[in-house]
N, C-alpha and C positions, 0 to 999 in steps of 0.2 A: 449532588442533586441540584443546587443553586445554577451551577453550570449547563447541565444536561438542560434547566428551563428556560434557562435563558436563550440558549442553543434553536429550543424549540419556538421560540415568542421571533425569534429573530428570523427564521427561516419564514414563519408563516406570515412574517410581516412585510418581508420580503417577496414573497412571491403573489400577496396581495397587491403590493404597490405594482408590483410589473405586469400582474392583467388587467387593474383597473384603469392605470393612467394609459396602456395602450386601446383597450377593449369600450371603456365607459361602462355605462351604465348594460347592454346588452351582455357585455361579458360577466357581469354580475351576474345577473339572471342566470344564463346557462349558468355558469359556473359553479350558481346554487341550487338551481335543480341538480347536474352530477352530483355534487356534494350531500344532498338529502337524500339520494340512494344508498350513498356510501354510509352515513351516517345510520341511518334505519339499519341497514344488511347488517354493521358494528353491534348493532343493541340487540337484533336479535341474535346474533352468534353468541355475544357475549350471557344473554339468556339460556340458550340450550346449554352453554357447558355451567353454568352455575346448576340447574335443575342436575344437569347429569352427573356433577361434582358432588350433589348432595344427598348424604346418606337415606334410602327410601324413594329417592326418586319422587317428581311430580308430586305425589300426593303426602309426603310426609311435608314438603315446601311448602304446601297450601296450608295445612292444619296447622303449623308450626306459625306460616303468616297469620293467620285467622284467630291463635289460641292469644299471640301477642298483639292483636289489631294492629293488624299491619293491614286491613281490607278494612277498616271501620269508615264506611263512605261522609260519616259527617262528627262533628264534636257539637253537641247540642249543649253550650254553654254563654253565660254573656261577659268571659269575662274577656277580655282586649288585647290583656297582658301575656296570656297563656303561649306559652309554646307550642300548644295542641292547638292550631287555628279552629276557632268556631266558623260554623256553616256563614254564620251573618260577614264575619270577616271573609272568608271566602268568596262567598255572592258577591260582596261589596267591592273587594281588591281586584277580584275577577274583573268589575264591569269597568272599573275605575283604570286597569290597565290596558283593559281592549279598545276601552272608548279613548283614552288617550291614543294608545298607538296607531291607531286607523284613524284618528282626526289629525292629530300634532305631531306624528314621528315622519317627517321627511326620508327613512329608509322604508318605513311600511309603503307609505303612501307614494311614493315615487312607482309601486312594484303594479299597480293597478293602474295607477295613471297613463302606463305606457299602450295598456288595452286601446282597440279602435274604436268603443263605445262604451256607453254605460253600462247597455243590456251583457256585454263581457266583463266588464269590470266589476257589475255584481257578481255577474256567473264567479269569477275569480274570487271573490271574497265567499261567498257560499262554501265554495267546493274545500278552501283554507279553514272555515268552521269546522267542514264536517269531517275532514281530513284530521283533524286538531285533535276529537276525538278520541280515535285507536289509537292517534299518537301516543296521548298523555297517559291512557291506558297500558301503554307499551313499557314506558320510561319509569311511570311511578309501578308497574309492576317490576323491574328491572330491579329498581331499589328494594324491595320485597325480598328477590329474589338471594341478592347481595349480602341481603341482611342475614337472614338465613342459611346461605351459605358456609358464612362466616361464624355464624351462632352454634352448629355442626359440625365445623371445621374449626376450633378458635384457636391451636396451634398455629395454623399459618396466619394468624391477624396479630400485626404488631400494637400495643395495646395503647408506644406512644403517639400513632399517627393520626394528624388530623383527619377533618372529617373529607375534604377535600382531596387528600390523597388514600382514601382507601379504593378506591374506584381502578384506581393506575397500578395500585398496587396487585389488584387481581388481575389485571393486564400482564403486568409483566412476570408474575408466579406461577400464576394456571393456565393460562392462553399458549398454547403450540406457536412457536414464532413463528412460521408463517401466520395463520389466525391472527395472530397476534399485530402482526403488520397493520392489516385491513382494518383493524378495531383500531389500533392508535390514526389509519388514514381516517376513520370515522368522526374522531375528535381532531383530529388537526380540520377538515371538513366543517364541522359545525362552527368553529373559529373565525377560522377563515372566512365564512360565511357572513359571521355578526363584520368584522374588521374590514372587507371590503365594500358590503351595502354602507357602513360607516362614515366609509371615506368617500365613498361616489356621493350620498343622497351630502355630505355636508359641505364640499365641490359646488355641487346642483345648486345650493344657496346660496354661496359665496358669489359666484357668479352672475346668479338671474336676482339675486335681493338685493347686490349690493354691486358690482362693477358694473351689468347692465343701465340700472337708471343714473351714476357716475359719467356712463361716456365711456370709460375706461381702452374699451378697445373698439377699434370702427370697422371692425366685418366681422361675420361670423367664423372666418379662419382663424381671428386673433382672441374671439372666445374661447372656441374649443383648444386654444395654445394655453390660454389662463385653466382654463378646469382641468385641463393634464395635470399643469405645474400646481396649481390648489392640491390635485387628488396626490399628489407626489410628497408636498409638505406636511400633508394632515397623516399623510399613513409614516411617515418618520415619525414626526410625533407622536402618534399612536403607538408606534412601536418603543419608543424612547418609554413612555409612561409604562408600555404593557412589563418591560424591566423593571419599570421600579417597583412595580406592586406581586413581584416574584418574591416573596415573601413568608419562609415555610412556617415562620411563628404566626402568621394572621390563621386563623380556622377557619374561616371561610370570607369568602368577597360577595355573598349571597346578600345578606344584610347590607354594606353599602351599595349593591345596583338597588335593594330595593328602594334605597334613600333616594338615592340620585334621581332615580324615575320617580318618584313620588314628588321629587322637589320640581322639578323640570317639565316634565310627562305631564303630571294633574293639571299643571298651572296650564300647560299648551292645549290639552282636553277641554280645558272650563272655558278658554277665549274662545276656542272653535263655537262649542256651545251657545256661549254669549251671543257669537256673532251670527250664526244660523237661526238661533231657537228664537231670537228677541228685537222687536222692532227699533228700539230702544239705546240699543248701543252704541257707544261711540270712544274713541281715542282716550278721552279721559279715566272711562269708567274700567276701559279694558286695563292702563295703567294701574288702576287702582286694585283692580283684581288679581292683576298678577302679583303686584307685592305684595299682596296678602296673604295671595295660594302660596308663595313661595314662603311665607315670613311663619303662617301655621306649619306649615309643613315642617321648618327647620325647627319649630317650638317643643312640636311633636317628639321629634328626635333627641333633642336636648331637654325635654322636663319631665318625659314620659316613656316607661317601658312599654308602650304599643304598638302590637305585633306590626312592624312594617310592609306586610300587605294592604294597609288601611291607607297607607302615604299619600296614595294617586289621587281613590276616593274624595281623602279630605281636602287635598289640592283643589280638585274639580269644583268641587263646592262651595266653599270658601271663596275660589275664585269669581264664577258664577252670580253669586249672591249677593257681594259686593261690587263685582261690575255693575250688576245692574241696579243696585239702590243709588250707585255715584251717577250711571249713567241718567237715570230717572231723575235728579238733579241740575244735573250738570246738560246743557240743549246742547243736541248733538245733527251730524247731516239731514238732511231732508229726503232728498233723492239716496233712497234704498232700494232701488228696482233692481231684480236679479241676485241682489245679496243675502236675503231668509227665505227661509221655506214657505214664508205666507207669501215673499212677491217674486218666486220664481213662475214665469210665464212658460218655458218648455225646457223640454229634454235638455237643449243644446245649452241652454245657459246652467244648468245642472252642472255639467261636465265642465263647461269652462271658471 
């Protein structure tokens, strides 16, 4: 099994590096629109035959989800630690990661920046909202459906597999191999997906933050030579790391992204903020905010069982509120024209 993943991490990391470093950032894009067809078409295939797999059909799946809350749209409780995410965790993790990744994630925000104006680039983020959705409704019913299938069927669920591989499992035991194809291209797709936006948007800044104001290269032929060979280096690596963490004794790698984003993610969310929301900021204060979003964040993780949806959140915050008691402190630029939302004078300085 160790092999066949590795097999898998390797191919897809592969053929990452060889549309991105040729294609850029466009071939991304397409690449991941195909790729969310494929994906979606995967989850609901794999839908119909769990429903049809399970004994009762459709409606024994419902009352079966519903008798075990498996439909319970909130946990009305306060406590933080719980397994059962409370609503206020929810709300809170929710805002804490959307507002992070549409302010500070260089792969989100690369994906709208390419629109020809604003009034698309909202259109674009709207249509992403409202798409988001059916989605989630798709996916978390998908696990519903898994469950229950499983629950009705418990002969074929092996009792030592983690949680991670139960999923692949019904891939490769109930899925018709052709079927079956499509649904693994689904997930090789979604991968794919995260691993090449990855490697383009972190290209993108290697380049324009850091060899750009260097000098580094003197035309634009010898940029676009550096952002090949950056997107070339970062997807090795990436694929080097996505090996090591092939790992069939971990239960899941869910808990460490949330860490990671909440370490990284909140702290990037709470500067944005700082620096749009507030007259007042400056170099010092934003320093000081992020080692603090980052330093609660890690404190979080090492002193406290809470629930790591809250990671971002308290990033944000912490960041935030500290930037701005140092920055209120500490005398910062003067000339702020076009940098907050109180001295943006038009559309165009918006966008830029």
């Amino acid at each position: 099994p160790n092999a066949n993943a590795m097999a898998c991490v390797l191919i897809m990391g592969v053929l990452s590096i060889i549309y991105c470093t040729m294609g850029g950032l466009e071939a991304v894009i397409w690449t991941d629109t195909i790729q969310t067809f494929v994906l979606l078409g995967g989850a609901l295939l794999c839908f119909g035959l769990m429903v049809a797999g399970t004994d009762g059909g459709a409606g024994r799946l419902v009352a079966t989800a519903a008798a075990d809350g498996k439909f319970r749209m909130a946990n009305l409780h306060w406590d933080p630690t719980s397994a059962s995410l409370a609503l206020w965790i929810v709300i809170l993790g929710g805002i804490g990661q959307n507002v992070s990744s549409y302010t500070g994630d260089q792969a989100v925000v690369q994906r709208y920046m390419t629109t020809p104006d604003t009034k698309r680039a909202a259109a674009s983020i709207w249509i992403a909202a409202i798409l988001a959705v059916p989605a989630s409704f798709l996916f978390f019913g998908l696990g519903a459906a898994l469950y229950v299938f499983y629950k009705t069927n418990p002969e074929r669920l092996d009792p030592t597999f983690m949680t991670d591989q139960i999923f692949p499992l019904f891939i490769a035991e109930e899925v018709p191999v052709g079927i079956a194809g499509l649904i693994v291209a689904g997930i090789f797709a979604a991968a794919q997906s995260t691993v090449s936006t990855s490697m383009n948007s972190t290209a993108t800044i290697v380049v324009t933050d850091f060899m750009r104001p260097l000098g580094v290269a003197g035309t634009e032929r010898g940029y676009l030579n550096w952002a090949r060979l950056v997107t070339f280096l970062f997807g090795v690596l990436g694929t080097l790391l996505g090996l090591l963490f092939v790992d069939p004794d971990k239960r899941s790698l869910f808990d460490e992204f949330l860490w990671v984003i909440g370490m990284f993610m909140g702290v990037l969310g709470g500067l944005f903020l700082l620096g749009i929301l507030t007259k007042r900021a400056n170099g010092w204060g934003a320093l000081a905010g992020a080692l603090s979003g980052t330093l609660a964040t890690v404190l979080l993780k090492i002193c406290t069982q809470v629930n790591g949806y809250i990671y971002a959140a308290v990033g944000i915050a912490v960041c935030f509120v500290v930037g701005y008691l140092v920055s209120l402190v500490v005398p910062g630029r003067k000339a702020i024209e076009g940098l907050t939302i109180y001295t943006m004078t038009s559309g165009a300085e918006l966008a830029n």
